[in-house]
PDBQT receptor file of N, H, CA, C and O in Angstrom, charges set to zero:
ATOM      1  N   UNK A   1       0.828  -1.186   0.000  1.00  0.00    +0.000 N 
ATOM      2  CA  UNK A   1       0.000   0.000   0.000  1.00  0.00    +0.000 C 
ATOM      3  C   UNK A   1       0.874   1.252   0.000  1.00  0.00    +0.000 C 
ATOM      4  O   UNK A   1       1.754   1.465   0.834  1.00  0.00    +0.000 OA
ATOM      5  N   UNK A   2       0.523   2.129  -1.097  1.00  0.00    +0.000 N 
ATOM      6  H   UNK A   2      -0.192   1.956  -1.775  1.00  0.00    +0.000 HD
ATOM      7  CA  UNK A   2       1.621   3.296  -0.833  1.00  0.00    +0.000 C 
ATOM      8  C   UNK A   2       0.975   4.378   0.313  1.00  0.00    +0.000 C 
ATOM      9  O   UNK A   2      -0.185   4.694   0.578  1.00  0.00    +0.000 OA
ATOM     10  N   UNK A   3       2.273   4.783   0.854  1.00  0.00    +0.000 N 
ATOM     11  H   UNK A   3       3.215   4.526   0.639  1.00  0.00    +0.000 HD
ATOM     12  CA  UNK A   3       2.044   6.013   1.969  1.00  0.00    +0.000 C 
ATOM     13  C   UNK A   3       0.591   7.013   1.847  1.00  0.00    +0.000 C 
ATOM     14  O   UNK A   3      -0.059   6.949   0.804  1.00  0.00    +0.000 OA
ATOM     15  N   UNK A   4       0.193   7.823   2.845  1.00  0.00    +0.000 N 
ATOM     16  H   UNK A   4       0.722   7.875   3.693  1.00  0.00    +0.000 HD
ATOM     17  CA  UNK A   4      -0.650   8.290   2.548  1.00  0.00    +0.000 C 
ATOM     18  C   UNK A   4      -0.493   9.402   1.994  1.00  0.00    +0.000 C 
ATOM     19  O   UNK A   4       0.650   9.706   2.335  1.00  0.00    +0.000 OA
ATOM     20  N   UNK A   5      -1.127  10.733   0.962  1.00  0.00    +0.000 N 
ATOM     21  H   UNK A   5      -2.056  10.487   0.685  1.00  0.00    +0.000 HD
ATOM     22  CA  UNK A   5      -0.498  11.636   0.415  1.00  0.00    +0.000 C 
ATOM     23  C   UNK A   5      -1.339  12.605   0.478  1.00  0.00    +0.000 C 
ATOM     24  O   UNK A   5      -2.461  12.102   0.540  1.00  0.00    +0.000 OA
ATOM     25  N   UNK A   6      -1.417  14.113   0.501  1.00  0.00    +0.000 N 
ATOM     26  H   UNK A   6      -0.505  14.522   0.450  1.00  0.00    +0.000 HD
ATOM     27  CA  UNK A   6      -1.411  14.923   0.186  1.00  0.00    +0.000 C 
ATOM     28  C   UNK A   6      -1.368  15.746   1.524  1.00  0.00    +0.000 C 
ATOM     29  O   UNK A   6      -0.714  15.271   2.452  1.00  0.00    +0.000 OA
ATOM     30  N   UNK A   7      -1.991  16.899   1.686  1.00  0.00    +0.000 N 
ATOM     31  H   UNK A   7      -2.522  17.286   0.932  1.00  0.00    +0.000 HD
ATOM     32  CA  UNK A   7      -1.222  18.577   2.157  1.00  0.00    +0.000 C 
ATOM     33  C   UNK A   7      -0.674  17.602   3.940  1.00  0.00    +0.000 C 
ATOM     34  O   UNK A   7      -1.355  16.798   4.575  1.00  0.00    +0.000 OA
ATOM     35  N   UNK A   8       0.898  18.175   4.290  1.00  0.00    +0.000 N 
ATOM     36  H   UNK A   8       1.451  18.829   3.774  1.00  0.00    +0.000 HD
ATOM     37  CA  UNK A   8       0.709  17.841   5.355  1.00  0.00    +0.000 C 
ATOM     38  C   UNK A   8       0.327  18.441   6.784  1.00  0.00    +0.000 C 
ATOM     39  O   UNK A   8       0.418  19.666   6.861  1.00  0.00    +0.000 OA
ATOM     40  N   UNK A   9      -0.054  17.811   7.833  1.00  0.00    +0.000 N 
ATOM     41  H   UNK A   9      -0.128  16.815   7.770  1.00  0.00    +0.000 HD
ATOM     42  CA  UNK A   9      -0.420  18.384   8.984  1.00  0.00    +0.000 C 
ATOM     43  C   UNK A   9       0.196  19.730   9.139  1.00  0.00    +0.000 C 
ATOM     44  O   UNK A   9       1.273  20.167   8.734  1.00  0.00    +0.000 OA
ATOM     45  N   UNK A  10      -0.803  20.299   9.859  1.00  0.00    +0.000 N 
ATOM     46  H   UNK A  10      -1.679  19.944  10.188  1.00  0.00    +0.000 HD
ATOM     47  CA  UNK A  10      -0.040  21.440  10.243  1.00  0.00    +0.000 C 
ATOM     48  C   UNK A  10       0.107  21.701  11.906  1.00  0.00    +0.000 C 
ATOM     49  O   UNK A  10      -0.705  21.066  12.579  1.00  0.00    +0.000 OA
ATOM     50  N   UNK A  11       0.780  22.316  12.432  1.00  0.00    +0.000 N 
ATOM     51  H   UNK A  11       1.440  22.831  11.885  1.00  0.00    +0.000 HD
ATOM     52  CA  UNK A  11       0.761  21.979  13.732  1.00  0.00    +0.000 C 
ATOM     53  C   UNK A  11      -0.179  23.077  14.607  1.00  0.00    +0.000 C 
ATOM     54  O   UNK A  11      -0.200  23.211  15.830  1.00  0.00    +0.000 OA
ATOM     55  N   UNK A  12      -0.807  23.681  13.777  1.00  0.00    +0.000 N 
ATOM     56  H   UNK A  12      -0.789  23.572  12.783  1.00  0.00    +0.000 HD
ATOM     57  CA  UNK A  12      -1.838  24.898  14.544  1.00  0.00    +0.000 C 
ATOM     58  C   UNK A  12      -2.708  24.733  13.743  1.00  0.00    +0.000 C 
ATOM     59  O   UNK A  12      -3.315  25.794  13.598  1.00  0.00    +0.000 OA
ATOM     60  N   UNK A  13      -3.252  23.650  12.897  1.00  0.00    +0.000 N 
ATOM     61  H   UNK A  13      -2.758  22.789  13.015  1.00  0.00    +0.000 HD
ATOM     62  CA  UNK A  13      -3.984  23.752  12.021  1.00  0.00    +0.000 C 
ATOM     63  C   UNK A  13      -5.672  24.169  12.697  1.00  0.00    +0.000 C 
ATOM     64  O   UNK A  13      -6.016  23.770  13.810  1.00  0.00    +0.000 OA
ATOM     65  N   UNK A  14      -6.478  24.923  11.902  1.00  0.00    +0.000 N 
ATOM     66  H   UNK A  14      -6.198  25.247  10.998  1.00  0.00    +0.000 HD
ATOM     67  CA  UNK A  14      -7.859  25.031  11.590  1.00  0.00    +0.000 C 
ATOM     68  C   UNK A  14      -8.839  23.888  11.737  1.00  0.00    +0.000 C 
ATOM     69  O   UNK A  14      -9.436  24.118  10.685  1.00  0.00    +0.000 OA
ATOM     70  N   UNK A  15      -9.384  22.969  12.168  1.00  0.00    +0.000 N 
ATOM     71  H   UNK A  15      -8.899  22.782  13.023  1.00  0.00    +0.000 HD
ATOM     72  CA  UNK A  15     -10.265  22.346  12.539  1.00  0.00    +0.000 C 
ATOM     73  C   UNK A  15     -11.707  22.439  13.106  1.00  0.00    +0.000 C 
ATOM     74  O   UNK A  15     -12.483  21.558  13.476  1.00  0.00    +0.000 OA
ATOM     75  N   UNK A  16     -11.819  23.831  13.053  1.00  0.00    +0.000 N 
ATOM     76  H   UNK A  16     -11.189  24.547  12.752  1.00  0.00    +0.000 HD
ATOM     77  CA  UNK A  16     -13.279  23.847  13.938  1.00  0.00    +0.000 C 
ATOM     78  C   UNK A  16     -13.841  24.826  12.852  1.00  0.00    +0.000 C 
ATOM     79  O   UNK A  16     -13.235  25.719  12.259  1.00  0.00    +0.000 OA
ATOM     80  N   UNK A  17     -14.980  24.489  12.753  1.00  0.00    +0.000 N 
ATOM     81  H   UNK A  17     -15.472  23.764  13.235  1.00  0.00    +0.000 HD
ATOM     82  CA  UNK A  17     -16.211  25.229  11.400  1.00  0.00    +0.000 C 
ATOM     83  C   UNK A  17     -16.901  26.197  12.181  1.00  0.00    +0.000 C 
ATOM     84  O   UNK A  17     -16.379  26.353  13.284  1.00  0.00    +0.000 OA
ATOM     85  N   UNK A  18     -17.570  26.664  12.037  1.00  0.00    +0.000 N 
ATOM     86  H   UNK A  18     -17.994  26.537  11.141  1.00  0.00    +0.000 HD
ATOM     87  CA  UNK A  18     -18.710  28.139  12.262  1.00  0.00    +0.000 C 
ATOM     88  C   UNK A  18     -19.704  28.571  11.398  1.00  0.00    +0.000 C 
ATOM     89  O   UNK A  18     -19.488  29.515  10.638  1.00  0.00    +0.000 OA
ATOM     90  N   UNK A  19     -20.901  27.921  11.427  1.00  0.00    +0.000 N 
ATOM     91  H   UNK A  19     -21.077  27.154  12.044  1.00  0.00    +0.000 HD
ATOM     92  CA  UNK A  19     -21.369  28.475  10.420  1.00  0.00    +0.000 C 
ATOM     93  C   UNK A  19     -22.848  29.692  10.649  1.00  0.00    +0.000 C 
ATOM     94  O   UNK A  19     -23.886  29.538  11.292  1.00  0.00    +0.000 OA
ATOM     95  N   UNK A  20     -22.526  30.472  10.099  1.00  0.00    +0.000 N 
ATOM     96  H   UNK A  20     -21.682  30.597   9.576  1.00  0.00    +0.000 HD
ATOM     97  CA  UNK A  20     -23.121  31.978  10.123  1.00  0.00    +0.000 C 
ATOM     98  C   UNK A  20     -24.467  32.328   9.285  1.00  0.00    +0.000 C 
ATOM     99  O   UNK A  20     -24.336  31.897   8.140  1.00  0.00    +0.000 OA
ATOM    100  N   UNK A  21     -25.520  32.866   9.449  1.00  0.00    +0.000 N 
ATOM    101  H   UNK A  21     -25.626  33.216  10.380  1.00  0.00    +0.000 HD
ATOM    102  CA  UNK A  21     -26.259  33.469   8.487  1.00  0.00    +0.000 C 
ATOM    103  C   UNK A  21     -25.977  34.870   8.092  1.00  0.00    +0.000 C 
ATOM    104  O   UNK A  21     -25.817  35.691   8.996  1.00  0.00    +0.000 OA
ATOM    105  N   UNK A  22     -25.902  35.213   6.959  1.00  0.00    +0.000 N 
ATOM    106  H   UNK A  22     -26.031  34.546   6.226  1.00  0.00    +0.000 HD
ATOM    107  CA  UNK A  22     -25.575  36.598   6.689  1.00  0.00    +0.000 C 
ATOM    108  C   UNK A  22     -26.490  37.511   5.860  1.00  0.00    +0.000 C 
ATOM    109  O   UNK A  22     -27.368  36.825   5.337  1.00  0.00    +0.000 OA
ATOM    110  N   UNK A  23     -26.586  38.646   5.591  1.00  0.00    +0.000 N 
ATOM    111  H   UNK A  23     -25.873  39.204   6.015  1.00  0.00    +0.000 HD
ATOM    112  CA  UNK A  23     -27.534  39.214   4.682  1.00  0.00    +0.000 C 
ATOM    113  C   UNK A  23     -26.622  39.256   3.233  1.00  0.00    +0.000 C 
ATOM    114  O   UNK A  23     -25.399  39.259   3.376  1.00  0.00    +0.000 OA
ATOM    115  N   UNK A  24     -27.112  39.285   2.004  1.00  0.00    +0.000 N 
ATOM    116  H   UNK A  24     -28.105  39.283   1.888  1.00  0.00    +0.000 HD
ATOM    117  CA  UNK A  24     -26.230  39.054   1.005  1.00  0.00    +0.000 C 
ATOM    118  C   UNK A  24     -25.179  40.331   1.029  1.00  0.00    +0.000 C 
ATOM    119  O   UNK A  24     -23.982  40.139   0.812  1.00  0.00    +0.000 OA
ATOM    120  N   UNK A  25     -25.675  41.562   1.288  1.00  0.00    +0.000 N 
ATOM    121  H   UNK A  25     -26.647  41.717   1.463  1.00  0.00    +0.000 HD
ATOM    122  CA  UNK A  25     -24.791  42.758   1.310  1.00  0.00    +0.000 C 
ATOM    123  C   UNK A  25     -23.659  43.143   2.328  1.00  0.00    +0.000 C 
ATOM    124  O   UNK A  25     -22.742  43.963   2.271  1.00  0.00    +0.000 OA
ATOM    125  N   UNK A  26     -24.254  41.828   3.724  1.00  0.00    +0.000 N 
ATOM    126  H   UNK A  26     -24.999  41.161   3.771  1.00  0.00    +0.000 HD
ATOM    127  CA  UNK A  26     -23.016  41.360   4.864  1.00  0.00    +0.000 C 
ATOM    128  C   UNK A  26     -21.598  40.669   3.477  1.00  0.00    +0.000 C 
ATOM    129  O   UNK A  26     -20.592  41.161   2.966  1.00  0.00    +0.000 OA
ATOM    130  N   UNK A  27     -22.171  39.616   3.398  1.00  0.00    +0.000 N 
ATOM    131  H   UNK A  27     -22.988  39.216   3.813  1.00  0.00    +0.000 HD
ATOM    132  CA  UNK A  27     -20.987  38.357   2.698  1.00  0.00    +0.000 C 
ATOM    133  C   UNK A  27     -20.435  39.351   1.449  1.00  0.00    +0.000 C 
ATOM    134  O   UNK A  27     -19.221  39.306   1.250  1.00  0.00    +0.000 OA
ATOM    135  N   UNK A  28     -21.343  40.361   0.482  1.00  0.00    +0.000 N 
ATOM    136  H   UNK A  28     -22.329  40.397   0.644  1.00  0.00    +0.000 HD
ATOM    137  CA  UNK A  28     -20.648  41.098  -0.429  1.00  0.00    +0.000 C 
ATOM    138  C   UNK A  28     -19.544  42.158   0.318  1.00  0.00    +0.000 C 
ATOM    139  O   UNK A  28     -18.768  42.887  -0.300  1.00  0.00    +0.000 OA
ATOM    140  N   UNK A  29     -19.657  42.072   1.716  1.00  0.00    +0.000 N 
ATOM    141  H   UNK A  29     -20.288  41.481   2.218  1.00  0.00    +0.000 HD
ATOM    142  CA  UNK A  29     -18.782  43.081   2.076  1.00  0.00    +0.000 C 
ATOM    143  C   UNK A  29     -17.253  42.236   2.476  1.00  0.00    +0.000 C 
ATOM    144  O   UNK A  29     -16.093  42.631   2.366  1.00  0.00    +0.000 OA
ATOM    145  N   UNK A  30     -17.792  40.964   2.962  1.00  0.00    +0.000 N 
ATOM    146  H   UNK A  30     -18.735  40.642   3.052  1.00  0.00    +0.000 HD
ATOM    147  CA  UNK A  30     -16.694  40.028   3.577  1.00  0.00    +0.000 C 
ATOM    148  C   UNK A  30     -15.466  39.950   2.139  1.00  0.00    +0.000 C 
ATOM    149  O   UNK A  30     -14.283  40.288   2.173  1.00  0.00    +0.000 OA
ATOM    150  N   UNK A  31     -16.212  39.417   1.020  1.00  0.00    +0.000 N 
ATOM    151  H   UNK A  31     -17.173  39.142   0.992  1.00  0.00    +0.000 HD
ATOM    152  CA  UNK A  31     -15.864  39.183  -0.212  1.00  0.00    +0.000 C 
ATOM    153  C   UNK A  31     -14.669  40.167  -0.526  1.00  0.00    +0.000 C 
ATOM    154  O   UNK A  31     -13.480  39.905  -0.709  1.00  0.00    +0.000 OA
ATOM    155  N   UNK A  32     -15.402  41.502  -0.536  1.00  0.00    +0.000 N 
ATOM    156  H   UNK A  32     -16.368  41.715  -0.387  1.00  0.00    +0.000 HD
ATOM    157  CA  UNK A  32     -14.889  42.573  -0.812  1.00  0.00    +0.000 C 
ATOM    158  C   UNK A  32     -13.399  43.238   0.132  1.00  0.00    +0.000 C 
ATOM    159  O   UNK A  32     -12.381  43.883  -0.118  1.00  0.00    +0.000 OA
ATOM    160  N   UNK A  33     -13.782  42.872   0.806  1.00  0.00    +0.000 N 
ATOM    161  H   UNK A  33     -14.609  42.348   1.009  1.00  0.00    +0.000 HD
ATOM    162  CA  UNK A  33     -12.166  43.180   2.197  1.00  0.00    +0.000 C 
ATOM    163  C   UNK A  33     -11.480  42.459   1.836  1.00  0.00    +0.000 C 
ATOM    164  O   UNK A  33     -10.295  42.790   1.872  1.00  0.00    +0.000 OA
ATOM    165  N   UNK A  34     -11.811  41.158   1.321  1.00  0.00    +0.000 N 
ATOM    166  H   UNK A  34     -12.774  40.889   1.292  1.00  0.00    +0.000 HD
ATOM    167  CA  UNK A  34     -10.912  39.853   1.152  1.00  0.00    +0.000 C 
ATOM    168  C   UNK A  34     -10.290  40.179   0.102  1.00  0.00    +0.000 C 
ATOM    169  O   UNK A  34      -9.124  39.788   0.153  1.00  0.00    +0.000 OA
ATOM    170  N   UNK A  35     -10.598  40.837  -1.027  1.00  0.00    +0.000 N 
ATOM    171  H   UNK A  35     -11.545  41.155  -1.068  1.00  0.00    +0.000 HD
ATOM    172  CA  UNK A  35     -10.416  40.890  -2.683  1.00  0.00    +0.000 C 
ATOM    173  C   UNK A  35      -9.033  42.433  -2.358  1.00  0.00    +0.000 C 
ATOM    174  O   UNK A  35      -7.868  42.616  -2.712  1.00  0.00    +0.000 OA
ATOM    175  N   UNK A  36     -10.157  43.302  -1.429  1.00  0.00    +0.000 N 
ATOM    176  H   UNK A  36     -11.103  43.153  -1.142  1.00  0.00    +0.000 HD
ATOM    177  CA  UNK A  36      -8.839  44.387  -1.376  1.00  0.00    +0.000 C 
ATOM    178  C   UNK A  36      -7.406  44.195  -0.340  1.00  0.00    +0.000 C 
ATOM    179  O   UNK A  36      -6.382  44.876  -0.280  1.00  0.00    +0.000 OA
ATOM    180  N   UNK A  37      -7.869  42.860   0.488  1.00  0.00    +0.000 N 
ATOM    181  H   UNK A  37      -8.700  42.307   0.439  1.00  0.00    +0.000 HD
ATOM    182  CA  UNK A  37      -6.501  42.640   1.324  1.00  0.00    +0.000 C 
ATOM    183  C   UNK A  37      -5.772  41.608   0.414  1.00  0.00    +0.000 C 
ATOM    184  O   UNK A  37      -4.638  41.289   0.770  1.00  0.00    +0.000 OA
ATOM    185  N   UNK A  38      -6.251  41.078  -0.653  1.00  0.00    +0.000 N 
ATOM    186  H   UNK A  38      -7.172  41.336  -0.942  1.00  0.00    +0.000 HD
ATOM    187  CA  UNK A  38      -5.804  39.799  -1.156  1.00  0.00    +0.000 C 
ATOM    188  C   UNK A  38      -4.971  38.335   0.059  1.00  0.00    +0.000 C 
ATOM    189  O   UNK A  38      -3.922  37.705   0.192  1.00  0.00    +0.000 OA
ATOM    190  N   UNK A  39      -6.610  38.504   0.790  1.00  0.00    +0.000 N 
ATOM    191  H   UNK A  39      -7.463  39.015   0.682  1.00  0.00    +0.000 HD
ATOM    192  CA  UNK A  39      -6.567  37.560   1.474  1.00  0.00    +0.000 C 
ATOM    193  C   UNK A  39      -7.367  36.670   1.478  1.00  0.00    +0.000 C 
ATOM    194  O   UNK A  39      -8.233  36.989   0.664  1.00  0.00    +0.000 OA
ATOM    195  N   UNK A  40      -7.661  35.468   2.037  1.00  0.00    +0.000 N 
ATOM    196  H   UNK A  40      -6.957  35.209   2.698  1.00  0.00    +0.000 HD
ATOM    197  CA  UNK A  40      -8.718  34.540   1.580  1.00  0.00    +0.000 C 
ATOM    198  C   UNK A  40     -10.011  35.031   3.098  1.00  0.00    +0.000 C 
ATOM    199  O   UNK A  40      -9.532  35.316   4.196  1.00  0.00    +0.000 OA
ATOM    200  N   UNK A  41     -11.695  35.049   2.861  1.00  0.00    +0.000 N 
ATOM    201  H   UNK A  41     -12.085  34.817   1.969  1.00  0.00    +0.000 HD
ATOM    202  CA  UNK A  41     -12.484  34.861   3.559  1.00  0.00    +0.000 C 
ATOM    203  C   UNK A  41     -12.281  35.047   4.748  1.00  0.00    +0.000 C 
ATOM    204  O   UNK A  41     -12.482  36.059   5.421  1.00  0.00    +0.000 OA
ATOM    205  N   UNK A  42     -11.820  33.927   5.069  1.00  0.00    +0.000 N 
ATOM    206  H   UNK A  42     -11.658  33.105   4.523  1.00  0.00    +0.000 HD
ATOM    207  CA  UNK A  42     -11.272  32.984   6.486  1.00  0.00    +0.000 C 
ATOM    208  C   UNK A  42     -10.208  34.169   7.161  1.00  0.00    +0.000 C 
ATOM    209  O   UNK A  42     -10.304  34.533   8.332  1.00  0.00    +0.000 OA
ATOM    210  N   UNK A  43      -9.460  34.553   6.458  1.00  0.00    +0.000 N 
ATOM    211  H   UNK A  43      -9.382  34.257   5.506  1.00  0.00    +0.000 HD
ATOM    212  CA  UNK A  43      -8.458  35.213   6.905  1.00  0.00    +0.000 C 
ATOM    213  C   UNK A  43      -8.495  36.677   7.581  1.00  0.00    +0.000 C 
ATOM    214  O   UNK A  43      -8.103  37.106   8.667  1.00  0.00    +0.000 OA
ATOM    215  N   UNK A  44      -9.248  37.361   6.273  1.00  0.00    +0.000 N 
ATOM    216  H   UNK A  44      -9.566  37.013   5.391  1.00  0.00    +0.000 HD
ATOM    217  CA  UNK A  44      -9.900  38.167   6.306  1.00  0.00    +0.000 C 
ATOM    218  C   UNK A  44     -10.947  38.721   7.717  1.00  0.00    +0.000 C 
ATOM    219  O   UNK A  44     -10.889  39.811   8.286  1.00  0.00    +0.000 OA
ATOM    220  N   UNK A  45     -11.797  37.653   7.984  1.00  0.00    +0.000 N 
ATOM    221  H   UNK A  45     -11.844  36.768   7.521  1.00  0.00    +0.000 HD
ATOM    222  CA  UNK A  45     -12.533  37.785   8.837  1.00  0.00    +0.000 C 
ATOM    223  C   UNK A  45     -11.978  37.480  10.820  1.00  0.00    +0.000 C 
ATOM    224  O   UNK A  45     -12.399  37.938  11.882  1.00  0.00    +0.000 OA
ATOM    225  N   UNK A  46     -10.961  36.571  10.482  1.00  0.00    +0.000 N 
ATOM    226  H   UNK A  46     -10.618  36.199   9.619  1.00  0.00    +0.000 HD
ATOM    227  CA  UNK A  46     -10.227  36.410  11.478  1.00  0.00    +0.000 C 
ATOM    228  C   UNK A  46      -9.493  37.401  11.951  1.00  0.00    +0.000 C 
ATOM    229  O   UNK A  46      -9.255  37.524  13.153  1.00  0.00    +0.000 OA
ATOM    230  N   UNK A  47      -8.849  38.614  10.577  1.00  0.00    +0.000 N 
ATOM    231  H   UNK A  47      -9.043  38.514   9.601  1.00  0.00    +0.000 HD
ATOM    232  CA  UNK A  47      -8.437  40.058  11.211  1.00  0.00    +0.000 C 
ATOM    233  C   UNK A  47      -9.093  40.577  11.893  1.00  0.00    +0.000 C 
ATOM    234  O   UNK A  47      -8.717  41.240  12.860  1.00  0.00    +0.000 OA
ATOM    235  N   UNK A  48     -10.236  40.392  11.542  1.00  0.00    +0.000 N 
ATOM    236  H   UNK A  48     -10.542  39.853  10.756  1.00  0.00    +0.000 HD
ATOM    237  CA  UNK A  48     -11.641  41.428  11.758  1.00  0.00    +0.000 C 
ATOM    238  C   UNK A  48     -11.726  41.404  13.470  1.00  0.00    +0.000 C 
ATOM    239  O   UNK A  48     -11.967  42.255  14.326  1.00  0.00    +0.000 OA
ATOM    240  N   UNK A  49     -11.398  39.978  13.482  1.00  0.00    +0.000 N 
ATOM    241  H   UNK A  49     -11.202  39.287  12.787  1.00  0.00    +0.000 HD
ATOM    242  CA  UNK A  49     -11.805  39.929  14.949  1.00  0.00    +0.000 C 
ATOM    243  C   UNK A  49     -10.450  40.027  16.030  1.00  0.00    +0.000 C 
ATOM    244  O   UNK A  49     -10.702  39.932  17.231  1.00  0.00    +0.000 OA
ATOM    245  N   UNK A  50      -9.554  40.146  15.757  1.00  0.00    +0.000 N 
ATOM    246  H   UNK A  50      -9.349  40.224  14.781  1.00  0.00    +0.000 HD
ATOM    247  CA  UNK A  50      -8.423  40.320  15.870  1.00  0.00    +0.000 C 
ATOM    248  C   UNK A  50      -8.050  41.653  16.504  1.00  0.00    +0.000 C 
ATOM    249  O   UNK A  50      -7.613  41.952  17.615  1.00  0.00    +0.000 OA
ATOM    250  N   UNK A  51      -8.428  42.478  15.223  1.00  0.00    +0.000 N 
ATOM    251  H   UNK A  51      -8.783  42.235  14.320  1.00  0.00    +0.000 HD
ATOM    252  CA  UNK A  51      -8.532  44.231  15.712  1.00  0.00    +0.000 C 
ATOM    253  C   UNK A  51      -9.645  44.209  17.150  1.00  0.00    +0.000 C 
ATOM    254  O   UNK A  51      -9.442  44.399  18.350  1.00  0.00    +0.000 OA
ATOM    255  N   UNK A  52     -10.628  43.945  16.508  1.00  0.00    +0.000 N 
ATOM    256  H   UNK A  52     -10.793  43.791  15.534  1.00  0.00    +0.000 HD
ATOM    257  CA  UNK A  52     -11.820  44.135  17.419  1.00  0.00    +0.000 C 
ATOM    258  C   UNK A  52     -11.380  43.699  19.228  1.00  0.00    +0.000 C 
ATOM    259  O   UNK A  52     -11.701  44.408  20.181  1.00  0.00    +0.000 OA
ATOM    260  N   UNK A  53     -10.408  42.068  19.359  1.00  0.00    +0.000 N 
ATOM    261  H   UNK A  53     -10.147  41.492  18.584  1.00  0.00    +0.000 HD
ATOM    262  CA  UNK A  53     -10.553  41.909  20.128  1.00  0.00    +0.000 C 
ATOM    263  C   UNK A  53      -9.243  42.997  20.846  1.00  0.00    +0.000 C 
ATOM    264  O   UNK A  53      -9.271  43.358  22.023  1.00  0.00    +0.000 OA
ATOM    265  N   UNK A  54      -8.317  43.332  20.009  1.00  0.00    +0.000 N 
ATOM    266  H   UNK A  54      -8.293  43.039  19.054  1.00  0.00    +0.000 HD
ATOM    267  CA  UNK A  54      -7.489  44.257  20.440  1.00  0.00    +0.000 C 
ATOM    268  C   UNK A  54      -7.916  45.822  21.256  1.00  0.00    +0.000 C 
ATOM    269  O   UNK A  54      -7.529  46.464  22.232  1.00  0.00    +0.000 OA
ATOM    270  N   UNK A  55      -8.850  45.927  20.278  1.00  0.00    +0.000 N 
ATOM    271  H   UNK A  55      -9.164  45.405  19.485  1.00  0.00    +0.000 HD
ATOM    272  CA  UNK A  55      -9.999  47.441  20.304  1.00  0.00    +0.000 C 
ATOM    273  C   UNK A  55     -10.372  47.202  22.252  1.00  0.00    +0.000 C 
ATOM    274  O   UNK A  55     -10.107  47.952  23.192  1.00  0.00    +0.000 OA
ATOM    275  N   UNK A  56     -10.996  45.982  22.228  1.00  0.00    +0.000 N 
ATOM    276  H   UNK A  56     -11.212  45.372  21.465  1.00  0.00    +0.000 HD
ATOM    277  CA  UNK A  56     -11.210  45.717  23.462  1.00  0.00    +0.000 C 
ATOM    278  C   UNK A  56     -10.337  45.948  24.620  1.00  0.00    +0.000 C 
ATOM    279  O   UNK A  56     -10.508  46.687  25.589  1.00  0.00    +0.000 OA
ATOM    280  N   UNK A  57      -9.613  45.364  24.395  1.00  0.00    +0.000 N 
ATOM    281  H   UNK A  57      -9.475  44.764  23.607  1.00  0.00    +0.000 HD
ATOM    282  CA  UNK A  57      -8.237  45.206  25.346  1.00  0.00    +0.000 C 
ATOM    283  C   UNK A  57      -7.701  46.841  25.737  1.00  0.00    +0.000 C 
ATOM    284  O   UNK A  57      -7.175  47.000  26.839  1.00  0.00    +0.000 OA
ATOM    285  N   UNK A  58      -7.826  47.820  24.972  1.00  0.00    +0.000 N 
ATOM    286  H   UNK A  58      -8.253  47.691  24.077  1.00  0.00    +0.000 HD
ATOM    287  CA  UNK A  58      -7.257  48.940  25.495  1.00  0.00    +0.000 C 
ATOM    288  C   UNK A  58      -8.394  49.508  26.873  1.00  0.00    +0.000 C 
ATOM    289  O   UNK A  58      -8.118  50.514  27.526  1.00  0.00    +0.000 OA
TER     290      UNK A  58
């Protein structure tokens, strides 16, 4: 049997889903941050919360 193949582990990897309802002009905005950071969705939205939780912290 050959080895198993493709992307390998990562050691902080992403595993947990979330799934959201949005209004279409919410997700056209997500889209849109993503397209001008040339970042993916995921990434994108993870800044989002990032700042925010920073915003907090002061």
């Amino acid at each position: 049997m050959s080895p198993r193949t493709g992307r390998p582990k990562l050691e902080n990897a992403r595993n947990k889903s979330l799934n959201i309802r949005l209004r279409q002009e919410e997700l056209d905005l997500i889209q849109k941050c993503a397209e001008l950071l040339k970042k993916s969705r995921t990434d994108t939205i993870m800044e989002g919360i990032r700042k925010l939780k920073n915003e907090l912290e002061k």
